[in-house]
C-alpha positions in Angstrom: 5.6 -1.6 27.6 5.1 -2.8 24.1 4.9 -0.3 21.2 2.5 1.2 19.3 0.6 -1.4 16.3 2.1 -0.1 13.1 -0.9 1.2 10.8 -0.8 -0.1 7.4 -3.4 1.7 4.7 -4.6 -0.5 1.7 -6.2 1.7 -1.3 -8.0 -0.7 -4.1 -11.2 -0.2 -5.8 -12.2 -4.4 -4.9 -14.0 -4.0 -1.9 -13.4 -7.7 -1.2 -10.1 -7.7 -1.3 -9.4 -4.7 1.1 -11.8 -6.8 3.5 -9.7 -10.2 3.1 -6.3 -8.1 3.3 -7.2 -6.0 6.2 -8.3 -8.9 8.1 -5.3 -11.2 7.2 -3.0 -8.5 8.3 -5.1 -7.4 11.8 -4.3 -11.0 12.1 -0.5 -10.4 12.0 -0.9 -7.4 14.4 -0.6 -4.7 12.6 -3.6 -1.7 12.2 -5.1 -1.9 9.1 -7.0 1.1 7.4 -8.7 0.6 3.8 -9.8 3.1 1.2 -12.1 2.1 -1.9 -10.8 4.5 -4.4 -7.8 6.5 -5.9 -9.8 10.0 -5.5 -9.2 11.3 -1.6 -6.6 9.1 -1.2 -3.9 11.7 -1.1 -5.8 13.2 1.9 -6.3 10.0 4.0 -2.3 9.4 3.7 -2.1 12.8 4.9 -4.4 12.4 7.6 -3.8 8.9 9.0 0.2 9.3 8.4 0.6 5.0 8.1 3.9 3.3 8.7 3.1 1.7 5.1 0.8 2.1 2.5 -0.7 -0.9 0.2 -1.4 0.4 -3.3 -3.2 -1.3 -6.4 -2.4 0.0 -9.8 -5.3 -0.8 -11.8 -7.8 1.5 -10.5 -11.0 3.5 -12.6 -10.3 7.1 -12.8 -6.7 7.7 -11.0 -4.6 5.1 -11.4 -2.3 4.0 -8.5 1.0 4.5 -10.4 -0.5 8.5 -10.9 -1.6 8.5 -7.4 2.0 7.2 -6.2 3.4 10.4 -8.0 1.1 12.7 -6.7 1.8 11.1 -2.9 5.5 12.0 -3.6 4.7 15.5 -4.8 3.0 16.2 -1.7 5.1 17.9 1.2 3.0 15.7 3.8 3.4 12.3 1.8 6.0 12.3 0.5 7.8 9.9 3.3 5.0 7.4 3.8 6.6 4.1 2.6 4.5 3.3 -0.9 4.5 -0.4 -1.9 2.4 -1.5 -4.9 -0.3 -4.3 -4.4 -1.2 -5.8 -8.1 -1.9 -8.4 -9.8 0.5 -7.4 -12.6 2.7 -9.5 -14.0 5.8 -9.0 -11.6 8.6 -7.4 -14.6 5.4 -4.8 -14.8 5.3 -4.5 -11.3 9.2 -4.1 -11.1 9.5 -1.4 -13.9 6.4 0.5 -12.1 8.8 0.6 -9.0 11.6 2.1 -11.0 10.1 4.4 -12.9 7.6 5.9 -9.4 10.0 5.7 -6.9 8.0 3.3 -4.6 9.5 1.0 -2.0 8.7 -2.1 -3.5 6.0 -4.3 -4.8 3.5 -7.3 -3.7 1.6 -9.4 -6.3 -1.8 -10.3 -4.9 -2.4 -14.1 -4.3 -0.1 -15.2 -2.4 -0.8 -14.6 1.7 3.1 -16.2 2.7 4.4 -13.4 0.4 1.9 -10.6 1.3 3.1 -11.5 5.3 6.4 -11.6 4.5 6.8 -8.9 2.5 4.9 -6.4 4.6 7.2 -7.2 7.3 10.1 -6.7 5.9 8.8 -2.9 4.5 7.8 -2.3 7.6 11.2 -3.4 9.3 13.1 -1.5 6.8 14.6 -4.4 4.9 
């Protein structure tokens, strides 16, 4: 019996880019969720409970580094594996890991790394 697809949620405000990442991933086998926008955020984590969750930084109104605090404030969210998704330069990126207490980061781009990278969150690694 094989085991449940791992759900993955991807919060950006590019509505292209969710599409073209959701897809690319479904293609890996995983479930893919997407959520346009910082606001509500917190409550879809909540809700959908994800194995991982894909987060841009650069985002109008909340930013993703604010929404990654506020998702480890929360007694429901705090567990769900955060990894940022930017296209920040990657010593940005690295600091922002530090400093919010996220897994990890992805710079957008580059699919080999995105694949890669997601599976080895996602394994633990």
């Amino acid at each position: 019996m094989e085991g449940r697809k791992k759900t993955i949620l991807v919060i950006d405000d590019d509505e292209k880019l969710l599409m073209t990442t959701k897809e690319l991933l479904e293609n890996e086998g995983y479930k893919v969720l997407t959520h346009m926008r910082a606001f509500g955020a917190t409550a879809a984590v909540g809700l959908v409970k994800p194995d991982l969750v894909l987060l841009d930084i650069n985002m109008p109104g909340l930013s993703g580094d604010r929404l990654a605090y506020l998702l480890r404030s929360n007694e429901k969210t705090r567990d769900v594996p955060v990894v940022f998704y930017s296209s920040n330069d990657e010593d940005t990126l690295r600091r922002a890991v530090t400093t919010h207490k996220v897994s990890g980061y992805i710079a957008k781009g580059d699919i080999f790394d995105l694949r890669k990278k997601v599976s080895c969150y996602l394994d633990g690694r």
